[in-house]
N, C-alpha and C positions, 0 to 999 in steps of 0.2 A: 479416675484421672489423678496423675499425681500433681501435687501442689505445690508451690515452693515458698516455705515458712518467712517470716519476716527477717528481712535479711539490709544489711547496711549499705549496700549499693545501690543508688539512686534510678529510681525508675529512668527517666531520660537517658542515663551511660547504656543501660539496658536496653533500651530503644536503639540507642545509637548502634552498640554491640550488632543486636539482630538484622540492623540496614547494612551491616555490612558484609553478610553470610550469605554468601549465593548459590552454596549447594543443595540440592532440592529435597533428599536426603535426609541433611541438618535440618532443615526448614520446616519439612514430617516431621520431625523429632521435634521440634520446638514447639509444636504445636499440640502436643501432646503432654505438656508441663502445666501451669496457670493459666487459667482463663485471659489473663492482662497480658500473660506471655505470647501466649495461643494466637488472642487479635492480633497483635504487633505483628508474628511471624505470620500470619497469613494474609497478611496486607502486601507480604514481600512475597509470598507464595505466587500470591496469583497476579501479583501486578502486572507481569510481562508472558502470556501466552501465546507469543509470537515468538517462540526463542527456540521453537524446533521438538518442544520434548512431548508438544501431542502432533506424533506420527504417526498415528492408526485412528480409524476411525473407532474403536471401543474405548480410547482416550478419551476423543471428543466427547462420546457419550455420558461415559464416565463423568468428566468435569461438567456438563451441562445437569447432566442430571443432579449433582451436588448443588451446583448453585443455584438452581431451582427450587430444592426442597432447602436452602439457605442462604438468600437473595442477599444478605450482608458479605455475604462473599461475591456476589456480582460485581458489586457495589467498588471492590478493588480492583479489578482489572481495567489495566488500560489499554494494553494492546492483546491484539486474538489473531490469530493466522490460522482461517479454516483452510488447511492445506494437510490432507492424507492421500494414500494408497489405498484402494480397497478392491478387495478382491473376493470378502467373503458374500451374503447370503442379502440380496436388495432390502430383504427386509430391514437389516442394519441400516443400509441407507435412508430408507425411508422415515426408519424414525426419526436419524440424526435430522433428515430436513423438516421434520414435524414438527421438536421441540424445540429448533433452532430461534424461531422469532419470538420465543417465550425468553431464551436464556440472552439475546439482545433486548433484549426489553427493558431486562434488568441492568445488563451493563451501563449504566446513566453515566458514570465518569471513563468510557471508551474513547482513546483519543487515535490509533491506531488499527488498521482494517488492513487483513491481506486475505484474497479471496482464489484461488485457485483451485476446490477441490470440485469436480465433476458436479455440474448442477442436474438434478433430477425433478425432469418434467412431472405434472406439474406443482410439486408439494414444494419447491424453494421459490417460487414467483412471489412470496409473502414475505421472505426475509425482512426486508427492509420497511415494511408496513408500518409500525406501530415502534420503531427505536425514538429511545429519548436522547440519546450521546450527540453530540458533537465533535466529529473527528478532525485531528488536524492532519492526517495521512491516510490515504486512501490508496492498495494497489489493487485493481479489478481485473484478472486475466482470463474472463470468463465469455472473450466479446461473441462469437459464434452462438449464438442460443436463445435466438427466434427475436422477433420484435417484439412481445408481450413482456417477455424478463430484458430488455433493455429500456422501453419504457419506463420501467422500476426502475430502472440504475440513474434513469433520468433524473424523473423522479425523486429519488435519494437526493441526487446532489445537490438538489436546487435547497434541499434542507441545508445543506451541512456550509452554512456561513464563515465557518471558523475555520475550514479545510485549506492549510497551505502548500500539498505535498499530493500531487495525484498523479495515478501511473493509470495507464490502460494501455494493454497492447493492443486494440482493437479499437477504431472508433466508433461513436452509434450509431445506428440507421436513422433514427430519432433526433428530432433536433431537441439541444440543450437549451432552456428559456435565456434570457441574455443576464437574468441577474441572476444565474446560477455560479457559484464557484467565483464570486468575486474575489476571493481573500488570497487565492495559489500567488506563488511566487515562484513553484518547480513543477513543471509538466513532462512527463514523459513517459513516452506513448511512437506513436509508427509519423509518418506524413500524413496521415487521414485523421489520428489523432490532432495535431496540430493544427491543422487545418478546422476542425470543429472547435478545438477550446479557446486556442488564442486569440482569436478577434474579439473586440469589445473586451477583453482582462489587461487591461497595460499593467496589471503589478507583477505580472510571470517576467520573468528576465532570465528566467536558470529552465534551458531545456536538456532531455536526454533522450536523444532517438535511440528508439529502437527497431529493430527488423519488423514487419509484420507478420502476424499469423499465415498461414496457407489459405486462408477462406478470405483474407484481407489484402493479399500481397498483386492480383490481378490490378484493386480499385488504386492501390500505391502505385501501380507502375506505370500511372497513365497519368503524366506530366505536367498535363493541365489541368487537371485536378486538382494543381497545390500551387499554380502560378499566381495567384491571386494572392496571397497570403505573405510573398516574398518583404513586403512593408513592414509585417510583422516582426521581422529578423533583427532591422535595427536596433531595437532595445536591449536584446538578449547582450548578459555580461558571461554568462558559464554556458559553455555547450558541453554535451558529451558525446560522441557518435563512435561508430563503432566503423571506421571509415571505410572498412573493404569492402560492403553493402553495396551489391547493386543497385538495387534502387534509390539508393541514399546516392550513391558515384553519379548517377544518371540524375538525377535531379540536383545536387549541388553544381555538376556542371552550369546548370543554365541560372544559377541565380545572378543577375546583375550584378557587376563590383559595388563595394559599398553598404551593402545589405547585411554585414555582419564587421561592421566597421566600431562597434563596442564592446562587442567580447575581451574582453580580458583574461579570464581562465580556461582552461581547454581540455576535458579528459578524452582519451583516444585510445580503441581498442579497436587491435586489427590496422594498427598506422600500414599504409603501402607508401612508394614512391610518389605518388601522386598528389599527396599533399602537402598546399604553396603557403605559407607562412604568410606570405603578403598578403593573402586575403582577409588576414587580419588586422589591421595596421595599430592598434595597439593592445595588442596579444603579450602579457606579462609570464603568463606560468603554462607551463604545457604539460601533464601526467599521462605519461604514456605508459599503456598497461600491454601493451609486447617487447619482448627483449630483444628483438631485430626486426629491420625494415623487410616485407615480403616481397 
């Protein structure tokens, strides 16, 4: 490995320099100079593994199996998005969910989770087993896949105290203990979603619906299912919805006036004519993410 001689520019400029090279690339390359150098840049390497550049599962392997046989590189990652394509030979999969709870184990400073890639009965029921992190963002789009792996997710969250940011498109079958998830402040998820996390959390104020899954979108569409909850709406200051949603149209119709009387910001995707400004009565900002009314 090459080295770099004693030189006049101060370590910290040097530090600062490497925080600010984001090419993954240069980062290889940096890591491949001094040992002093090497740490620094792989602090930036692997800080953010949510950022799209492991899209295959021999990625994910690849990195797992690194930071396993060199856990001080666990140690940097704060965000991870097991999110691939796979299309090659089960056994790949299999591994990936075998040595999965060993390379969370080690992630102790993981403060970001995005879960999307195909769970495989029953070697990923253990993910969540034995982490030590504390996450302050959680997206789970995994909700279809039996009561036993949602138990787990349960489970999980009643750990993660610190978690202000939680998305599930899916809600549990399982109920959530009530002091789980006290710290959200952003939930967003389907009506069934809502309907499980917000009661008893008054510090969620920022919601963002979304459509439900296929295997979810029957239990959404049955009205009363989510009447009970309409109390909960008052606090909410940021909504997001995606308004052209059937079952969002059919169930916003029937909420009582009033019930969203503190929202102040508003992001709106899919806006139609349908929607009356006055149901917000002090609605400051509106981002609307289509460029004409449908």
């Amino acid at each position: 490995m090459a080295s770099i001689p004693d030189h006049p520019v101060p370590l910290e400029i040097l530090f600062e320099a490497v925080s600010h090279v984001s090419n993954v690339q240069t980062l290889l390359s940096l890591c491949l100079t001094s040992k002093t150098i090497s740490n620094e840049a792989s602090k930036h390497l692997y800080f953010d593994l949510s950022d799209g550049r492991l899209s295959s599962l021999s990625k994910h392997l690849k990195v797992l199996e690194t930071i396993i046989s060199n856990p001080t590189l666990a140690s940097f990652i704060g965000g991870y998005a097991i999110r691939f394509r796979h299309e090659g030979q089960d056994s790949e999969l299999e591994r990936f969910w075998a040595i999965l709870p060993q390379g969370l184990y080690l992630m102790t400073n993981l403060e970001c989770l995005l879960v999307t890639a195909r769970i495989l009965k029953p070697a990923s029921y253990s993910m969540f087993d034995s982490v030590r992190f504390q996450l302050k963002w959680f997206n789970w789009q995994n909700g279809a896949y039996g009561a036993e792996m949602e138990e787990k997710v349960a489970a999980f969250l009643a750990t993660q105290h610190r978690l202000r940011w939680l998305c599930m498109n899916d809600d549990l079958s399982c109920p959530l203990p009530s002091s789980a998830c006290q710290s959200i402040t952003t939930l967003e998820g389907s009506l069934g979603t809502f309907k499980q996390i917000l009661p008893g959390r008054p510090g969620i104020t920022r919601l963002m619906y979304v459509a439900p899954s296929d295997s979810d979108r029957k239990y959404n569409g049955h009205l009363s299912n989510h009447e009970d909850i309409f109390p909960e709406f008052e606090r909410i200051t940021h909504l997001s919805v995606a308004w052209s949603d059937g079952i969002f149209q059919s169930w916003y119709r029937r909420v009582p006036p009033g019930f969203f009387s503190s929202v102040t910001i508003m992001q709106i995707r899919k806006l139609t004519r349908t929607f009356e400004v006055r149901t917000f009565p002090i609605l400051r900002i509106i981002h609307i993410l289509t460029k004409r009314l449908a």
